[in-house]
C-alpha positions in Angstrom: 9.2 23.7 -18.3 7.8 26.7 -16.4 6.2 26.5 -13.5 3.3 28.6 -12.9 2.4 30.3 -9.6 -0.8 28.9 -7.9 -2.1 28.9 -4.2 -4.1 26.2 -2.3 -6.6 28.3 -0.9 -8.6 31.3 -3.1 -8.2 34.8 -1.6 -10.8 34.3 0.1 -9.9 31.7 1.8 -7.1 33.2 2.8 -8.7 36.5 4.0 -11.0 34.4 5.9 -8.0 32.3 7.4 -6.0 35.7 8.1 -9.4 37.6 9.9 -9.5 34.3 11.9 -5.6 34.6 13.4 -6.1 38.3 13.4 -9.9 39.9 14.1 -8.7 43.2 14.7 -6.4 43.7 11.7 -7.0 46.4 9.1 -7.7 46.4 5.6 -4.6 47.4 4.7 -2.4 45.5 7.1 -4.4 42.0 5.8 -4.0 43.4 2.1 0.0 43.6 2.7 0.5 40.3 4.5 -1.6 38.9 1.8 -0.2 41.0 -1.5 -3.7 42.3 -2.3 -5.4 45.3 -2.7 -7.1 47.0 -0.5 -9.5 47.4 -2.9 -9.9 43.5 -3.2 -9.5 42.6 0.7 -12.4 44.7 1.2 -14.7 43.1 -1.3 -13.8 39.8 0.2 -14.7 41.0 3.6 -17.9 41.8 1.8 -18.3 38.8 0.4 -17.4 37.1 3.5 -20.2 39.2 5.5 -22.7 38.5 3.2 -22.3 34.6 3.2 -22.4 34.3 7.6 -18.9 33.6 7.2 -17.6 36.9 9.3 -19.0 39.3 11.5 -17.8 42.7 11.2 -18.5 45.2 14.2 -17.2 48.6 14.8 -15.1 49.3 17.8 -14.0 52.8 18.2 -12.6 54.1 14.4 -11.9 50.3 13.2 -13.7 47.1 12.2 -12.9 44.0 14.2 -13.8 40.6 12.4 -15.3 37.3 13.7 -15.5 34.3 12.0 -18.8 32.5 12.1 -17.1 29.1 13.1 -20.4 27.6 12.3 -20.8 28.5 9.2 -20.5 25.6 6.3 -18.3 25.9 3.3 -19.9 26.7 0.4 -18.9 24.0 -2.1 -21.6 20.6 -2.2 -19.0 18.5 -1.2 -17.7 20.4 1.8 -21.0 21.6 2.9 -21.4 19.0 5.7 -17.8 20.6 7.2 -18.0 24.4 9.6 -15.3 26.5 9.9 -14.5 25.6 13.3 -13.8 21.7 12.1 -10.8 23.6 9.8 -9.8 26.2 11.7 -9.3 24.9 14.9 -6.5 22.6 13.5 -5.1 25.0 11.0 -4.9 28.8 12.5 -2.7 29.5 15.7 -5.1 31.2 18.5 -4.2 32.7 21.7 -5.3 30.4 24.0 -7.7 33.6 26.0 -9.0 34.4 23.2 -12.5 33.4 22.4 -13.6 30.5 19.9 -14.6 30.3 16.5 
C-alpha cells in the first residue's frame, strides 16, 4: 500500500506558524523553508492580513509580520480558541521578544 503525503496543518497554517517564530522573514526565505512558492506564500500573507490574523508593516525596504495573537480560528468549532492559546505552547520565541 502507498502512502500518500499529507501535513497536519494547511499552508496556511504553517505560514502563519513560521511569521510567528520569524516576523521579519522574507517571502522568499518563508517560501524555501516551507517548499512553496513565492507566488503562494504571498497570497497567504494576503489572506492572513485580510482575516486580522497578521499585521504586515513596512520597515525600511522589507515587511515585518505580527501575528494578531487575539485573533480566533476560523473554523466553528475552534472559534472560541486565539492564536495566542496555540502558539504560546507550540512556536519557540525569544524570550525579549514581544508577545503574540
Amino acid at each position: 500500500m502507498e502512502k500518500t503525503g499529507w501535513t497536519l496543518l494547511t499552508s496556511h497554517g504553517q505560514v502563519l506558524f513560521y511569521v510567528a517564530a520569524y516576523p521579519d522573514a522574507t517571502i522568499p526565505t518563508i517560501g524555501t523553508a516551507l517548499g512553496l512558492s513565492e507566488r503562494r506564500v504571498g497570497a497567504i500573507l494576503r489572506d492572513l492580513r485580510d482575516d486580522g490574523m497578521v499585521d504586515v508593516s513596512r520597515v525600511g525596504r522589507r515587511n515585518s509580520y505580527l501575528v494578531n495573537g487575539a485573533a480566533r480560528f476560523r473554523h466553528p468549532s475552534l472559534a472560541h480558541v486565539q492564536l495566542r492559546d496555540i502558539l504560546q505552547r507550540l512556536v519557540p520565541r525569544d524570550p525579549h521578544a514581544s508577545a503574540f
